[in-house]
C-alpha positions in Angstrom: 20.2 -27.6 15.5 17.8 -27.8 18.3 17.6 -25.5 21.7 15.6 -27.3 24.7 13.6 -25.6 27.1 12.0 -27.0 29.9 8.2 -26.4 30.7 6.8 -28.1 33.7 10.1 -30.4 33.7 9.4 -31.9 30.4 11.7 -31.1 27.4 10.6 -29.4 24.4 12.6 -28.8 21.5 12.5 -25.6 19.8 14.3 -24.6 16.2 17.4 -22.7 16.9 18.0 -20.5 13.7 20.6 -18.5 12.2 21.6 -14.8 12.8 21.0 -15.0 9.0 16.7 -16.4 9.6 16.5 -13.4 12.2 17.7 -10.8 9.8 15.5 -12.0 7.1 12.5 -12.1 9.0 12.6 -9.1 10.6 12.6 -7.1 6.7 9.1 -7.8 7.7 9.1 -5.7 10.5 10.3 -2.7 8.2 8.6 -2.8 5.8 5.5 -3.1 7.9 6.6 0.5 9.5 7.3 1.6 6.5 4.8 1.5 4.3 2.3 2.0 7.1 4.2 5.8 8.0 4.9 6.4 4.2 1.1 6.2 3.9 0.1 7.6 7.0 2.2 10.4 7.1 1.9 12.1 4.1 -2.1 11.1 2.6 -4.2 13.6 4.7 -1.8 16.9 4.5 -0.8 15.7 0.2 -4.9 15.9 -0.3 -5.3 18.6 2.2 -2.2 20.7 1.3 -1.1 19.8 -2.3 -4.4 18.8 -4.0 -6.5 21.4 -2.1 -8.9 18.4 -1.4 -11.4 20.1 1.8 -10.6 18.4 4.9 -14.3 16.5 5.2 -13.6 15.1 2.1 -10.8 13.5 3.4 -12.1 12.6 6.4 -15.0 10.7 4.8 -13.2 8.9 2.5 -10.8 7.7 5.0 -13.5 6.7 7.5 -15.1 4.4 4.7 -11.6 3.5 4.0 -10.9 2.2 8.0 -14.6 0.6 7.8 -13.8 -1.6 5.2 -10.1 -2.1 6.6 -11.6 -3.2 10.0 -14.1 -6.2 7.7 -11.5 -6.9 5.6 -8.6 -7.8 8.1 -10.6 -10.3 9.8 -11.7 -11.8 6.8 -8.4 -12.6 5.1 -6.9 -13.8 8.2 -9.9 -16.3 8.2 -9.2 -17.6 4.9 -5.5 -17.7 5.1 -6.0 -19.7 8.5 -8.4 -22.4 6.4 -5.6 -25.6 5.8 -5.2 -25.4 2.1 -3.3 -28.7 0.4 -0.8 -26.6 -1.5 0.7 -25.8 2.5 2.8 -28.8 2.5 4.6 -27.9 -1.1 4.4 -24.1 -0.4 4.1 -23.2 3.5 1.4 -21.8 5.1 2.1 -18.4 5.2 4.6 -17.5 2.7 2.8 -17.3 -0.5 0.9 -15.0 1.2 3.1 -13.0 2.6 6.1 -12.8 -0.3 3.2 -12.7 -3.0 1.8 -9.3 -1.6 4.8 -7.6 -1.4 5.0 -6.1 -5.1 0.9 -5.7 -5.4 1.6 -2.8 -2.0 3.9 -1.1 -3.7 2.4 -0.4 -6.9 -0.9 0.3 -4.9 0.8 2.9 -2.7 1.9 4.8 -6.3 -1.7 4.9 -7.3 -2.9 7.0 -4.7 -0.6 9.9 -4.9 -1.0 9.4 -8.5 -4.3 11.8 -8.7 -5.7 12.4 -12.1 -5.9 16.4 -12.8 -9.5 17.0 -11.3 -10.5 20.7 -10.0 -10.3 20.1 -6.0 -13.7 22.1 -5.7 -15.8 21.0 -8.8 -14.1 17.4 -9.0 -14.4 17.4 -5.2 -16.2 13.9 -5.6 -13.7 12.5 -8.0 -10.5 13.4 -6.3 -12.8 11.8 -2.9 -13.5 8.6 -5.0 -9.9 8.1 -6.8 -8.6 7.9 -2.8 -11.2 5.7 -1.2 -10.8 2.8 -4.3 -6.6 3.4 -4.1 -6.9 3.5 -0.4 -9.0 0.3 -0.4 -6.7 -1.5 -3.1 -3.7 -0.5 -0.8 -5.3 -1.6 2.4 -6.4 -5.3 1.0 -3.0 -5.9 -0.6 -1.5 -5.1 3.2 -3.9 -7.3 5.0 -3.0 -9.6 3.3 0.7 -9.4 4.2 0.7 -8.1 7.5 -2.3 -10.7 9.0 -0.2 -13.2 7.6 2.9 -11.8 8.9 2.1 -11.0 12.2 0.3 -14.2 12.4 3.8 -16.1 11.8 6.2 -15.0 14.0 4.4 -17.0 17.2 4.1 -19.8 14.9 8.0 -20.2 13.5 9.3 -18.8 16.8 7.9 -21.1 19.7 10.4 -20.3 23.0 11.0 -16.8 24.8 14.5 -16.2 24.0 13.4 -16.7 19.9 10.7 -14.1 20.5 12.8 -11.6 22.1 15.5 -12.6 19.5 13.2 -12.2 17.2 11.5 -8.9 18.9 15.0 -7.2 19.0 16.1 -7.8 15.8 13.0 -6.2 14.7 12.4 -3.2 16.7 15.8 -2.1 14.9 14.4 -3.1 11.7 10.9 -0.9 13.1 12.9 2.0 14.1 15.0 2.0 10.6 11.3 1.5 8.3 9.5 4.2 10.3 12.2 6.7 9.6 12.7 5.4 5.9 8.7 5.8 5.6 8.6 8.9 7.1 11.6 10.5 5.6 12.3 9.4 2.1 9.5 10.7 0.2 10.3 14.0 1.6 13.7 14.1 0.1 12.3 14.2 -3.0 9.1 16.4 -2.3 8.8 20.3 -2.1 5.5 21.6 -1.0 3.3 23.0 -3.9 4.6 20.6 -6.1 2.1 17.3 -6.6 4.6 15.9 -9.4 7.7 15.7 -6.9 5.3 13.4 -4.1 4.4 11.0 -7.1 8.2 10.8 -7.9 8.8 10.5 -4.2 6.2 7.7 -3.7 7.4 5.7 -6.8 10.9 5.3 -5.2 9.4 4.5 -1.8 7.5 1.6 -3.2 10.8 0.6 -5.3 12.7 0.7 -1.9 9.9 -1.0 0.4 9.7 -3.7 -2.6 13.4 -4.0 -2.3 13.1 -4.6 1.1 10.3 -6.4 1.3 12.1 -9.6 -1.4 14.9 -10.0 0.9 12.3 -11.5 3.3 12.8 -14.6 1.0 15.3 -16.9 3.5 13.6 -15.7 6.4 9.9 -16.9 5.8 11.2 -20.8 5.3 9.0 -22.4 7.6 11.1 -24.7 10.0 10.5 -28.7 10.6 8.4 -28.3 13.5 5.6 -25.9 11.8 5.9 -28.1 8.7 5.1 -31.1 10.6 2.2 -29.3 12.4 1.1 -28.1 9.2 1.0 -31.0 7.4 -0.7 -32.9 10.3 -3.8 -30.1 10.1 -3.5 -30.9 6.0 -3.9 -34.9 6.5 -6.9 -34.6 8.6 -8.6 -32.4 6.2 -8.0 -34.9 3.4 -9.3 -37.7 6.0 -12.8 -35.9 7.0 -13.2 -34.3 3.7 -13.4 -31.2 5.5 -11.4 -28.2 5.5 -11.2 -28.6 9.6 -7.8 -28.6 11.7 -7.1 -31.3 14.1 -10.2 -31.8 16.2 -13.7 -30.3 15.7 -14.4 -27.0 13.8 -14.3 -23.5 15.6 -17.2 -21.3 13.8 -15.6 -18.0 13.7 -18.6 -16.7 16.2 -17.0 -19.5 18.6 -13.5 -18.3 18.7 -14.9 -14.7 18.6 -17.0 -15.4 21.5 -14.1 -17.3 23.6 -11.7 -14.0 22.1 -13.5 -11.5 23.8 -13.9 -13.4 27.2 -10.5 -13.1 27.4 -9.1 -10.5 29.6 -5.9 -10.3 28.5 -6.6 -10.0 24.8 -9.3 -7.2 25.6 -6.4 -5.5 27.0 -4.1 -5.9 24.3 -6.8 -4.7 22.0 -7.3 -1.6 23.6 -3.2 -0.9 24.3 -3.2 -1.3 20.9 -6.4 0.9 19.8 -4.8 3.9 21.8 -1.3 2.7 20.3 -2.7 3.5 17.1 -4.2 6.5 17.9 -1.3 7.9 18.7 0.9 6.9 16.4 -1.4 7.8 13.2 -2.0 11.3 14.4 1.7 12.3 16.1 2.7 10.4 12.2 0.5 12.1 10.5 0.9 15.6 11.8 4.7 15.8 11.3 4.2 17.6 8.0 1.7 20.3 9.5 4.8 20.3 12.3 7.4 21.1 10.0 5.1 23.4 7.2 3.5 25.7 9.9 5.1 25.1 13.7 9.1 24.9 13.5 11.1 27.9 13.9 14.6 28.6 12.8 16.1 32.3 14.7 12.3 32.2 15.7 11.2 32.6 12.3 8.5 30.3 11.5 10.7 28.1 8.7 10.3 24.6 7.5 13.3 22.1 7.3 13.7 19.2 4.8 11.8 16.5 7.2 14.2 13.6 7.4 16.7 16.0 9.4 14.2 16.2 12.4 14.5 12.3 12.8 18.6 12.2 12.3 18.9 11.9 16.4 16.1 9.6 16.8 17.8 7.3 14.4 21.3 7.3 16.7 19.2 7.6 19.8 16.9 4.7 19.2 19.6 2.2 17.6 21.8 2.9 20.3 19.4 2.5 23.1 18.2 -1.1 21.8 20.6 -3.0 23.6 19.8 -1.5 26.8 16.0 -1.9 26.4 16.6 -5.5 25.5 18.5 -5.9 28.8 16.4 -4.2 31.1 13.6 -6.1 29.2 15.2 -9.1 30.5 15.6 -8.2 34.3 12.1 -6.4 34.3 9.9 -8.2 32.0 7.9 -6.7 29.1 4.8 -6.0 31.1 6.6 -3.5 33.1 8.6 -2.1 30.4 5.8 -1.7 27.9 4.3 0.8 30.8 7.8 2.6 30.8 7.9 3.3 27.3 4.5 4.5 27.4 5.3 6.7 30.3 8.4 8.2 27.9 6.1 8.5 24.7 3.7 10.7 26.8 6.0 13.1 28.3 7.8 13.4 25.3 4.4 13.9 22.9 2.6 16.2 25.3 5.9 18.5 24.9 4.9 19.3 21.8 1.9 21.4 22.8 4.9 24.4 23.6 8.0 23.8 22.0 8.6 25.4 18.3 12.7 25.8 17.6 13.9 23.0 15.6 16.9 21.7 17.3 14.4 21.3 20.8 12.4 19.6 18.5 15.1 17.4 17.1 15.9 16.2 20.8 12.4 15.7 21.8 11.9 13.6 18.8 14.6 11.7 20.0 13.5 11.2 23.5 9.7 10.0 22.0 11.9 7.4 20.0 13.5 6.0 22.9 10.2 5.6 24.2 8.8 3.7 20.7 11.5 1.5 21.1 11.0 0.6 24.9 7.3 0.2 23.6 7.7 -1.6 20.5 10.3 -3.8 22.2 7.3 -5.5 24.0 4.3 -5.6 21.7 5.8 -8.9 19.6 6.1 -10.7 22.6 3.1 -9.4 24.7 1.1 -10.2 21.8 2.9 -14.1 21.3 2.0 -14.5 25.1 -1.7 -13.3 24.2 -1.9 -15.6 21.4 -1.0 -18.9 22.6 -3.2 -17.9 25.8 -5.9 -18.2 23.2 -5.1 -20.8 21.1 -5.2 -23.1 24.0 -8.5 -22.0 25.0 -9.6 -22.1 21.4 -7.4 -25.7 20.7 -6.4 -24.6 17.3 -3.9 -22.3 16.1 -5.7 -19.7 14.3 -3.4 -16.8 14.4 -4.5 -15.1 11.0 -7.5 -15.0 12.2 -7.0 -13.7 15.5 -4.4 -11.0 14.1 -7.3 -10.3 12.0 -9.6 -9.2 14.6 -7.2 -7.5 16.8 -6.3 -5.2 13.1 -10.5 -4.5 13.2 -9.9 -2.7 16.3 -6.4 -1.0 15.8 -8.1 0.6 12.7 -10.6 2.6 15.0 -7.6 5.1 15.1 -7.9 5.4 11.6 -11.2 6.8 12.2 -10.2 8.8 15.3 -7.7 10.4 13.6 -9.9 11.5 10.5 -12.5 12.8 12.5 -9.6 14.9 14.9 -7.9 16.1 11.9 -11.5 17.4 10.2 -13.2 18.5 13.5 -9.8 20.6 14.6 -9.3 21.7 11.1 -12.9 23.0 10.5 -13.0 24.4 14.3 -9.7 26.8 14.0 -10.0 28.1 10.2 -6.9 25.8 9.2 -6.4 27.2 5.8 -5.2 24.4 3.5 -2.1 25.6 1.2 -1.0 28.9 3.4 2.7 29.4 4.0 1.5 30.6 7.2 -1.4 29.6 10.2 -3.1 32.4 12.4 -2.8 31.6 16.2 -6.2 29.5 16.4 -5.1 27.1 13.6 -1.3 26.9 15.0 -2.7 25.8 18.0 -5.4 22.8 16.5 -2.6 21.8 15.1 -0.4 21.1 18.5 -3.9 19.8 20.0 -3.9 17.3 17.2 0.0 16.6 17.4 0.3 16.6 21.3 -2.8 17.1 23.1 -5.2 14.3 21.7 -3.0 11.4 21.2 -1.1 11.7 24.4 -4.7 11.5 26.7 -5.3 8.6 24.8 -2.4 6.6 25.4 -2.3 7.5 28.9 -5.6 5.9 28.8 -4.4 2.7 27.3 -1.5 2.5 29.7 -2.8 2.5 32.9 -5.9 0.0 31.8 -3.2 -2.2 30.4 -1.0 -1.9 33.9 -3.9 -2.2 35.8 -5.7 -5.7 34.1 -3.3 -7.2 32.0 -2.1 -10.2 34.0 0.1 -13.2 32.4 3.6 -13.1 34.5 6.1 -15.6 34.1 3.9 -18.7 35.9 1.1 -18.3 34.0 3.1 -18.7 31.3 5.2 -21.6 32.0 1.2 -23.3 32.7 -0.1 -21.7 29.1 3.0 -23.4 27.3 2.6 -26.6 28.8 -1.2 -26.8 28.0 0.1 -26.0 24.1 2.5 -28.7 24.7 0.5 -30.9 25.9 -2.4 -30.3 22.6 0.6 -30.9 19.9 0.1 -26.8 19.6 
């Protein structure tokens, strides 16, 4: 079936898919969250904590880690973007996507799989074994999520798919981060290395799981088929792997990229984003080890029960979101969400008994999904903004880029964790912090992240500028280029 919408008063047909397609697709968006929190939550504090790996170890082997994350992202969404002629038989995006799915899992094993080196004379080793797991891991992503990411403004071409699309998968988000964050603590007990290798092994079982049932979903529709085979026949005509008119060097659409206001924008929104998230994420174990009180005895909990409100809060509040979302557009409603996730992230910095932090866990996850809500969309509008200055769809490519910069809070992070750690006398494998460490440890939970998104919010409020016009004039400039 087809869906019309109307751009400029001339008709455009755009696929109308199943409840079925939506579902599908948005097992993407899960397993995106959750293998990104599975891995972010728990690497720094297993080295740190369980291995007794020093924190600068850590640190550097991560940083070299991000580096090569921010070349390598760029580059596979390059070569996924060049037209290939197996894209007419095969799609192209989906061998790509569904052919990375098992190669993540098995990677994610590897690097809590730590072979039995001393953590101060093997130092180097136990450094080296999670910089070339890390790296493995990383590529095997890229390769998914670029390609991902890069097919969702592709497949879905009107608003009411994206925010279809966008809803669908904010629950799916909500239900991976929790999964990530959560599961390999059911199995896990601190100062016991054997039970987060067991832990991990069923979390890249699950996320594998998860990850197949994207299967129906990825089916690329009539309309991207016929696109795609059009950019396939010219490269068969000019011999040339080109698409459609002349090529775009990657300098060029680099150069006409960053002239771009609104994707500057985004890319910082998301830089802060990430910054955030990777270092409220990754601190949740150093919350729960050395800050939560029970009877205001300093007592850690099994770590899923902290996010058993979120979970009811942030499903629940979806359909709201999506409506307000509606009447108020996601510019403004990406600001509100950041607003929420501030208030609720700087709390941290004072409150210790568990069930407070149960409900302010809650509140920051109405505020992810208010946030997350948006980005999907924001970044669809963003994207065909610059396709149509570029004149080609190179999506991979762009995604690419925009995952170079979101991995400078990779590197944020590490340095925060090591520079906090080092400055406070954190001592890795206590049951117990002295006052100092105990309070690095809120500056690097609440303190840090929450100035940086409140950075990224009010640039983003202040300079990002596509409203509904400009949109309607961006869509009919795509329509107008067969884009």
């Amino acid at each position: 079936m087809k869906a019309v919408e109307k751009l400029n008063g001339q008709k455009i047909e755009t696929d109308r898919y199943s409840k079925g397609t939506y579902l599908s697709i948005s097992f993407g968006n899960l397993i995106t969250e959750f293998f990104l929190v599975a891995f972010g939550s728990r690497v720094f504090d297993f080295y740190e904590n369980e291995i007794g790996l020093d924190s600068k170890w850590i640190s550097g082997a991560i940083i070299l880690y991000a580096l090569w994350n921010m070349f390598n992202d760029p580059l596979v969404g390059y070569i996924s973007d060049k037209p290939r002629s197996w894209w007419t038989k095969y799609g192209k995006r989906r061998p790509w996507i569904l052919g990375a799915i098992i190669p993540i899992g098995i990677s994610l094993v590897l690097i809590f799989a730590v072979p039995p080196f001393d953590p101060e004379q093997g130092a180097i080793w136990i450094t080296l074994w999670l910089l070339v797991t890390s790296i493995i891991y990383d590529t095997c992503f890229s390769i998914f999520g670029t390609n991902f990411v890069g097919f969702l403004p592709e497949k879905f071409r009107s608003d009411k798919e994206r925010r279809r699309q966008a809803t669908v998968g904010i629950m799916f988000s909500t239900v991976g981060l929790v999964l990530g964050t959560t599961l390999p603590s059911i199995l896990g007990d601190y100062n016991n290395q054997l039970t987060w290798l067991l832990g991990a092994g069923i979390t890249s079982i699950v996320g594998i799981g998860f990850g197949l049932l994207m299967w129906w979903g990825t089916i690329e529709p009539p309309e991207m088929a016929r696109r795609t085979e059009h950019c396939v026949e010219e490269v068969i005509m000019t011999k040339e792997e080109e698409c459609c008119e002349k090529k775009n060097p990657i300098f060029s659409t680099l150069k006409i990229a960053f002239k771009d206001n609104n994707y500057v924008i985004y890319l910082v929104l998301i830089v802060c984003y990430q910054c955030l998230t990777l270092m409220m994420v990754g601190s949740i174990p150093y919350l729960n080890r050395f800050l939560i009180t029970i009877n205001g005895v300093q007592q850690p909990v099994k770590e899923y029960l902290i996010f058993l409100p979120a979970v009811v809060i942030g499903l629940c509040s979806i359909p709201l979101v999506n409506w307000l979302t509606r009447k108020f557009r996601s510019r403004r409603m990406i600001v509100v969400g950041g607003i929420i996730i501030i208030f609720a992230g700087i709390s941290f910095l004072f409150i210790s008994n568990y069930i407070v932090v149960m409900g302010f866990v809650a509140l920051m996850a109405l505020g992810q999904i208010t946030f997350g809500l948006q980005l999907q969309p924001i970044l669809s509008d963003v994207m065909d903004e610059l396709v149509a200055k570029v004149g080609k769809r190179q999506e991979g490519f762009i995604v690419g880029v925009r995952t170079f910069f979101a991995r400078f809070g990779i590197i944020i992070q590490a340095i925060t964790f090591w520079a906090i750690h080092e400055l406070t006398g954190f001592t890795p494998g206590a049951e117990t912090q002295d006052a100092l460490a105990s309070l690095g440890l809120r500056f690097q939970l609440a303190l840090v992240p929450t100035v940086i998104m409140a950075i990224g919010i009010i640039l983003f409020w202040k300079y990002y500028d596509i409203d509904a016009k400009k949109k309607v004039q961006i869509r009919s400039e795509l329509f107008k280029k067969h884009l």
